[in-house]
C-alpha positions, 0 to 999 in steps of 0.5 A: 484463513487466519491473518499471516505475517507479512514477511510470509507473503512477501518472501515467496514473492521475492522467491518466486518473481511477482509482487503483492498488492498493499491496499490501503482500508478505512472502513467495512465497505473498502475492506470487503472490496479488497479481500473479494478481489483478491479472493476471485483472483486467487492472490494473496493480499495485503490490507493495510491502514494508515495512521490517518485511517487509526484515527478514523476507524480505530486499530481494534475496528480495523482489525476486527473487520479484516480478521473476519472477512480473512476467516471467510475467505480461502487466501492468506492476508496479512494486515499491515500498518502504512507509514506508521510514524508515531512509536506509540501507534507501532507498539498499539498495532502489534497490540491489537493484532496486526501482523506487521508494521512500517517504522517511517522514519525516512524523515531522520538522519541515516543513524536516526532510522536505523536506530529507530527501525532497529527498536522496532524490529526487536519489539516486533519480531518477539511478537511474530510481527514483520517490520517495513521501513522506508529509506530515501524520501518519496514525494506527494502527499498521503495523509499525514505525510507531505513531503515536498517534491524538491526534498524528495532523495532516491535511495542510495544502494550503499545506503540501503544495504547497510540499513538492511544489515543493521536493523534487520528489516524485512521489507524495505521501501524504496524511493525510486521515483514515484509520488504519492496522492493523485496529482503526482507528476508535472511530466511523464513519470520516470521510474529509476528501473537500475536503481531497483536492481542494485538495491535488490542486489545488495539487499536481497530482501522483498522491495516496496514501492509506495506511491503506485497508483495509476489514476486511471484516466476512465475513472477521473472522467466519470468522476468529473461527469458526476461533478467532482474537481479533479483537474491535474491528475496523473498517476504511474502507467500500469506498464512502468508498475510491471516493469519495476515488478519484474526488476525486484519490487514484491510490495506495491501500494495502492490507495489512490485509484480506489479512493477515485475508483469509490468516489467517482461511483458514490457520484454516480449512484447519488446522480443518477438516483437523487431520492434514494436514502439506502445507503447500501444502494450507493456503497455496494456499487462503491465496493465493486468499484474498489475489487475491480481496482483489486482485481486490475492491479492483481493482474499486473503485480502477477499475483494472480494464483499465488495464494 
């Protein structure tokens, strides 16, 4: 199946009550355990890279990759840019062939953002391409993003249907009380459950929460046992995901359970055989680690069937 805008994916989602999953990809192997994941489980899917992963793999590379294996497999997906802050990086996504774009520049002033996402549309909606933009701050670190937990803001409602009106956004990420990376949280995590249902009911358009990764407790211990350093990890219950899901969430961003997910079985498979010099035996077990994360959190945003 060809690549399909975003804004097609999540549309029905909004309509219909579930969320898709954003994975994000920098290279062949974590791209084919996406799309096999969401291909077993009949879902649709959303792959994405971020300005970190342009830099490592090339916008034409990643495009590349994910139109193939899209072309193969019988579920739509769209191909998306995460937390695009450079204009000139949009304008070579849309370029290349991705199908929708992030314009974050939650770092600005209200008026600013709205400016700059208004640009963005304009440029993007004349190429087919779905825009997502980010309003309030969500703390935790992601590759070219840091933002410190005490500058972290949740987004205002008020604010966030102006914003809407204004620019014409498809898709909004909201700052509703997750952290990115994989040390996220000093307590339990508190996700602002009526914070997500007024914006929704202001805005009526699909939500995005970033920052969702559960850092799941099997994962880091058998990361550890193969010798890695993962002391004071913490990450989003599977339970509190569902919830925000069903109180208007459509798009919710994973990277850091499958980066644990890969690490820990690239670990096991170097350990537990130290004379192999095939790379294919210890990247293929590192993606059927990453479907496995796939499949998991398909099943919780109830996508599963939806493609």
């Amino acid at each position: 199946m060809s690549l399909v805008p975003m804004s097609v994916l999540l549309n029905k989602a909004n309509s219909l009550g579930y969320a898709v999953g954003a994975f994000n990809t920098n290279n062949m192997e974590i791209t084919q355990g996406i799309i096999d994941g969401a291909a077993a489980e009949r879902s649709p899917v959303i792959v994405q890279c971020s300005e970190g992963g342009l830099e490592y793999a090339g916008a034409d590379m990643v495009v590349a990759m994910v139109k193939s294996l899209a072309q193969d497999a019988d579920i739509p997906v769209a191909l998306h840019l995460d937390h695009g802050k450079k204009f000139t990086n949009i304008v070579k996504c849309i370029r290349a062939g991705f199908t929708s774009v992030m314009m974050d520049a939650s770092h600005l002033p209200l008026e600013d953002n709205i400016a700059m996402v208004k640009k963005v549309v304009e440029i993007a909606h004349a190429a087919g391409v779905t825009v997502e933009a980010e309003l309030g701050r969500i703390s935790g670190i992601e590759d070219n993003v840091s933002v410190s937990e005490r500058h972290a803001i949740l987004t205002d409602p008020a604010e966030a249907e102006r914003f809407v009106a204004e620019t014409g956004v498809d898709a909004l990420a909201v700052a509703v009380g997750t952290a990115h990376g994989p040390r996220k949280f000093k307590g339990e995590p508190r996700l602002e459950l009526d914070l997500i249902r007024e914006i929704k009911q202001r805005t009526r358009i699909p939500l995005v929460m970033h920052g969702a990764s559960a850092v799941p407790r099997e994962v880091i211990e058998k990361a550890v046992c193969y010798g890695a350093q993962l002391q004071g990890t913490s990450g989003v219950p599977d339970e509190a995901v569902r919830k925000a899901v069903e109180n208007g969430i459509n798009k919710v961003n994973i990277d850091t359970d499958m980066r644990l997910a890969m690490v820990a079985a690239l670990r096991e498979a170097l350990y537990t055989d130290p004379g192999v010099t095939d790379p294919r035996k210890v990247l293929g077990p590192a993606r059927s680690a990453v479907s496995e994360i796939v499949r998991q959190k398909i099943a919780i945003l109830g996508s599963a069937g939806k493609a």
